[in-house]
Structure formats: C-alpha cells, structure tokens
C-alpha positions in Angstrom: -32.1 99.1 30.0 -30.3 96.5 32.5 -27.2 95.6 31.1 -26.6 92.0 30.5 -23.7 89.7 29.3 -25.2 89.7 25.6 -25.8 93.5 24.9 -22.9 94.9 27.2 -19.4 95.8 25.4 -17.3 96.7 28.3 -14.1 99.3 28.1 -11.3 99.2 30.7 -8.9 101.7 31.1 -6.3 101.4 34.2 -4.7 97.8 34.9 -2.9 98.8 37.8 -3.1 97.0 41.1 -6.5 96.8 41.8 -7.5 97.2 37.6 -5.9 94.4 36.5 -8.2 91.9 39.0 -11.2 94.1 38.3 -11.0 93.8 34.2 -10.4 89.9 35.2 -13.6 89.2 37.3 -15.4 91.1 34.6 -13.7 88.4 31.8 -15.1 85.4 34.2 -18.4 86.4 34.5 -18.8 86.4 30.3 -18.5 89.8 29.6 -16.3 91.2 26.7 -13.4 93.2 27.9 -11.6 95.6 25.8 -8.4 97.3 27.8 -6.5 100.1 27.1 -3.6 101.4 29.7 -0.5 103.4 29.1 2.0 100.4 29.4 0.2 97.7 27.4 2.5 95.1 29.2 0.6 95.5 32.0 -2.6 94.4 29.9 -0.5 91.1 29.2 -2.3 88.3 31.5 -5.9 90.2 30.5 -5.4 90.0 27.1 -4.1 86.1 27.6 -7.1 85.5 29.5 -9.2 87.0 26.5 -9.6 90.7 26.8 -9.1 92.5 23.4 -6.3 95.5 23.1 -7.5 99.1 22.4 -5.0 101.5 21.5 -6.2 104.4 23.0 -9.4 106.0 25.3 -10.5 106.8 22.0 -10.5 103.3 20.4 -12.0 102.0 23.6 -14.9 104.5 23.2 -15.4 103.1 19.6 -15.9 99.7 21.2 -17.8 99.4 24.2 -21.1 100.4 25.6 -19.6 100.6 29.1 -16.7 102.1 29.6 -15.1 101.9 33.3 -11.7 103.6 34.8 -9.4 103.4 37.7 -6.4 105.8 37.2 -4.0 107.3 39.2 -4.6 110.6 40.1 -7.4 113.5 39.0 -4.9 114.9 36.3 -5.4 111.4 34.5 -8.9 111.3 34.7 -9.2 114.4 33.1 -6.8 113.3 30.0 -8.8 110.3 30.0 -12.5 111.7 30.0 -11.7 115.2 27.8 -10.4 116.3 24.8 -10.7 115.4 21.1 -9.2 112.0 21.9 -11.0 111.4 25.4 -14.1 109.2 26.3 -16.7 112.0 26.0 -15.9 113.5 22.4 -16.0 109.8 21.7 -18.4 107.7 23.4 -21.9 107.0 21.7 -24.7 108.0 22.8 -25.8 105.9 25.3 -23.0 104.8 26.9 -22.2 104.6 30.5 -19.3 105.6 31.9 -17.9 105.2 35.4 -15.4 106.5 36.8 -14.0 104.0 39.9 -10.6 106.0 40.0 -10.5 107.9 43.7 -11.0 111.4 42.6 -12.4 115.2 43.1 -16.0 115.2 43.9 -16.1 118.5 41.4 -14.6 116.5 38.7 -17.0 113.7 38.9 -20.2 116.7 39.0 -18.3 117.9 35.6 -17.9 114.7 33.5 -21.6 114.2 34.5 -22.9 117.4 33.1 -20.2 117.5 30.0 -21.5 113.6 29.1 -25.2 114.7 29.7 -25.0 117.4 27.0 -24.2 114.2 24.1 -26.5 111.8 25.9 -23.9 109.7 27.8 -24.6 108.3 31.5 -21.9 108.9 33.5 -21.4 108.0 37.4 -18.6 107.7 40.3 -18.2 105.3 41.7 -14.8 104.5 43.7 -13.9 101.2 45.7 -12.7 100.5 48.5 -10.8 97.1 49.7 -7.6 97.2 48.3 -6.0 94.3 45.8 -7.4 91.3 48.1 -11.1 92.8 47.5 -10.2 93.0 43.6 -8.6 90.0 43.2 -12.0 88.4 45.3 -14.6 90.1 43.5 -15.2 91.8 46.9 -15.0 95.3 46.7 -16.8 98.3 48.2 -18.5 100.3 45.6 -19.6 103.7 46.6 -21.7 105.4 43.8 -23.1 108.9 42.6 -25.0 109.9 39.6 -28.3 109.3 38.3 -30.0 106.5 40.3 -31.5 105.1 37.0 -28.4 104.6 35.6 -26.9 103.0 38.7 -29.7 100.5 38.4 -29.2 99.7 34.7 -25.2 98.9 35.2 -25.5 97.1 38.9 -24.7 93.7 37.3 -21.5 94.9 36.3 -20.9 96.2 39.6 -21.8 92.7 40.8 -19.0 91.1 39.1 -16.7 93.6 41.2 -18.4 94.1 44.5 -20.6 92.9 47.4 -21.2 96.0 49.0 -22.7 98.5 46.4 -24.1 101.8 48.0 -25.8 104.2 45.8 -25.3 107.7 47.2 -27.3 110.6 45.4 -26.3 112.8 42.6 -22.9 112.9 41.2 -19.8 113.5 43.4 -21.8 111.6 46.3 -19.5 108.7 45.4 -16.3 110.6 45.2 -17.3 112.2 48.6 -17.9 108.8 50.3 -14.6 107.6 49.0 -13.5 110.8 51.4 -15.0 109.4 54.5 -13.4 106.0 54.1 -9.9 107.5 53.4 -10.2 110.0 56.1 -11.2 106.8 58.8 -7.9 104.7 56.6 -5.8 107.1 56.9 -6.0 107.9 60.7 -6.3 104.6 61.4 -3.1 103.6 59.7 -1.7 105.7 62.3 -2.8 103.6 65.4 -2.2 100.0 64.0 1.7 101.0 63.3 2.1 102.9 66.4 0.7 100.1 68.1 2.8 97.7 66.4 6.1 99.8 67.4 5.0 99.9 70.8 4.2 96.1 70.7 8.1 95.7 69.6 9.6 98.4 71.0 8.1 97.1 74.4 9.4 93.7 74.2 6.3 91.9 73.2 5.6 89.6 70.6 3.6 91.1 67.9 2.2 88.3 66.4 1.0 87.7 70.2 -0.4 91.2 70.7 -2.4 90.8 67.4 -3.7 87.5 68.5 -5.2 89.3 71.3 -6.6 92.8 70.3 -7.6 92.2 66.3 -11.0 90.0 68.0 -11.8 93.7 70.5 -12.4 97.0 70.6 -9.5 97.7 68.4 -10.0 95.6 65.5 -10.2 96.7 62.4 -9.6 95.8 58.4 -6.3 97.6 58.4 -5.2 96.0 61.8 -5.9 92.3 60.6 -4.9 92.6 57.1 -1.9 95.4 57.1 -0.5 95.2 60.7 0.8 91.3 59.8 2.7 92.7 56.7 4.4 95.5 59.2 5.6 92.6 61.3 6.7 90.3 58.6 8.5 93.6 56.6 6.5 93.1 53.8 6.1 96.6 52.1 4.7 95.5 48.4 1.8 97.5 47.6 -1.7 96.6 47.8 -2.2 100.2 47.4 0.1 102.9 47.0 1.9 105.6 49.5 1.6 108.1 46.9 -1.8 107.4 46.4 -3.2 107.6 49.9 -1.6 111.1 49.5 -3.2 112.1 46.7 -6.3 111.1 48.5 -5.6 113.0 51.9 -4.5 115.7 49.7 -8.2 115.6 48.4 -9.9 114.8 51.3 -8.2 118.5 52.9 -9.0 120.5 50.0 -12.7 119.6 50.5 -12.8 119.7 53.8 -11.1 123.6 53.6 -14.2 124.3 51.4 -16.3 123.1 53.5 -14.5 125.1 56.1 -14.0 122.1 58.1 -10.5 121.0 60.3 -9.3 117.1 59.8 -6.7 117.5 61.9 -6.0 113.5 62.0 -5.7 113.2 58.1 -3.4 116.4 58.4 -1.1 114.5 60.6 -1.5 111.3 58.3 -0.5 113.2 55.8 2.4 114.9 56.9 4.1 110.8 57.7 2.8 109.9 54.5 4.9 112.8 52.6 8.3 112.4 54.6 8.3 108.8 53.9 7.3 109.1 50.2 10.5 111.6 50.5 12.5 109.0 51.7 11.7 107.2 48.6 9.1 105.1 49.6 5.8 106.7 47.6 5.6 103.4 45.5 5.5 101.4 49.0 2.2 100.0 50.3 0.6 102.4 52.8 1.7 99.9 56.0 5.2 101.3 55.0 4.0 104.5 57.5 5.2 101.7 60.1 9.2 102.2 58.7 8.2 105.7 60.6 8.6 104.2 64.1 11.1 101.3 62.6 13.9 104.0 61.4 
C-alpha cells in the first residue's frame, strides 16, 4: 500500500541536527508527526509547529504506522530498535520502519530479519547532505531493504530528499552511506590542506576559492565547508565525533572485506587528535584547526 498523508501516522525519534529539519519538512507536507528524543527540549520548536510528544520508542510505536530514526551512533540504534521497550517488541504489524541513522550494514541485515519474523517492514536508509540538505528538503537518501516496501514509503522520502537511490537488500543502504563517507572524509583532507596552504602562502583565500571551486577541484565540501574554515566558523552541520564513528565503521567493513582504506585511516587519525583536543562536538571543517594550531 503507498503511503499517503491520510493513512500514514509517522514516528520520529532523533531531533538532532539534521532530525529536527527532517521531522519539520515532514510537518509541512501534512503529515502527522509524533517525536520522541532523549532531551525533549530539543523537540521544542517541532512540537510548537504541531508535532505531538511521545514519551518513549515505545509510545511512538503505539502511535504511528511509520516509524523513522536518526541517532547517534549503532549502540543507540540498537536501544532504540530492541528490547521489551524498543520499536520491534512494539510496532504493529505492518509498520515500516527506517532507519536513516548512519550505521553497521550488519545491524541494518538484523533489524530486517528480527522485524520480518512480527510482520514489520523495515529498511536503511541513511542521508547524506548535512543540516543545509535537511533544512531544504534536499537530502541524499541511500536505501536497502525490500524494494516493495521502498516503493510504498517513497512519498515520505520525498518530503526529505531529491536524490532517493534504492540499493538492493538490507545493509545496501548502510554500505552506500560507507562510500560517501569514505570520498567525505578524504576529501576533508584536501579542501583544509589547501586552505592552509592558500594562507600559509600568502594568498587570499576567499580569492583562491573564487578560482578553483568552478575546476577540477570542486567539490560539495570545498564550496560549502572551506568558506566556514576561512571565516572560523566551527558550529556543526555535522559532528567530529560523528564522522569518527563513521570512519570507524567504514574500517571495520573494509577489514572484513579484507580491503586497505588507507585515506580514511589517515582521516581518521586527524579526526581523533582533534576530538582529543576537545573539539568532537565541532563541525567536521574543524580538521582545518589541524594546519591552523
């Protein structure tokens, strides 16, 4: 069944950065939102704006049809999607749930199987493009599941989205995710040591971007995140600690697979001594402060 405005409930758990814009285009296209998140504050402007409070992942499960989350890290997916309180041993029959939180592909394969067995839909499907694509109903949706039940929620995506990819079975989605942080990641690298060079060199930076963000070099992080290196702007559209947790990811997998990333290793080594300096709730075009010290 296609979901539409009139038959859809929709749960949101996770208002963080990108969450909170999410559960927000959602509201303007007519749906009804209920939130949950572990700091109901952060629900504040949502629930303003006509989202309904859930107490719990329980409650929302009581509620809503479609259930979606964007969490932190795998260890809050997991308390979120299991246990006697979590969105499986909760959710009717039916209902879809996806999972947009950047995770283990293996998770996403077991919350598919574990929903299966009570006749629940499940699929992953993380985003990419940061708070500006959240806030603009723009994201990157990269999905894995069951391609019938991709088909029945891409409405919803719609609300979130302009590029929406389905990817084969579950843990595709979680696995594409991979291959966009791996290029992010490496990336962020070559737009802040260019910026340092640009400075350290005696140029003008705003200059030097003028000039290579239309070439061969240009790129999403280089037009979007190089300007906020210049300007010292460290505020997070997404999070140091977060682009380590995905790294982190991305080299376990690729150590199954028994595969080198050798450019995300080196990401991620810059990544952990600056979130040891104290900066793992900076954006990620803080790894410029690396060349800046």
């Amino acid at each position: 069944m296609l979901i539409t405005n009139e038959n859809t409930v929709i749960g949101f758990i996770g208002t963080g950065v990108m969450g909170k814009s999410m559960a927000f285009n959602l509201l303007k296209k007519g749906y009804q939102v209920f939130v949950y998140t572990r700091t109901k504050a952060k629900a504040n402007e949502l629930l303003e704006k006509g989202a309904k409070w859930a107490d719990s992942p329980k409650e929302v499960a009581q509620q809503a049809n479609v259930i979606i989350t964007i969490v932190g890290f795998p260890s809050d997916v997991e308390e979120t999607y299991f246990g006697d309180n979590g969105l499986i041993a909760n959710a009717k029959p039916g209902t879809y749930l996806i999972d947009m939180t950047t995770s283990k592909p293996g998770l996403a394969v077991k919350i598919h199987e574990e929903a299966k067995k009570r006749g629940i839909r499940a699929l992953d499907a993380p985003v990419s493009g940061g708070d500006i694509g959240a806030r603009e109903g723009r994201l990157s949706i990269m999905v894995g599941g069951d391609e019938e039940d991709f088909q029945a929620v891409i409405p919803v995506f719609e609300a979130l989205g302009t590029n929406i990819v389905y990817h084969g079975k579950a843990g595709s989605g979680q696995h594409t995710k991979m291959c966009n942080q791996i290029v992010v990641a490496t990336q962020m690298i070559g737009v802040a040591e260019a910026m340092a060079y640009a400075v350290k060199s005696g140029l003008d930076p705003e200059k030097v971007l003028k000039s290579i963000t239309t070439g061969a070099a240009a790129s999403w992080s280089l037009s979007n995140l190089a300007p906020k290196m210049i300007k010292g702007d460290f505020k997070p559209g997404f999070y140091i600690k977060h682009i380590i947790k995905d790294m982190d990811i991305a080299l376990e997998e690729a150590e199954s697979m028994g595969m080198e990333i050798p450019g995300v290793a080196l990401a991620s080594s810059i990544y952990k001594k600056l979130a040891d300096q104290g900066e793992e709730n900076s954006g990620t075009q803080a790894i410029f402060k690396y060349w800046d010290n």
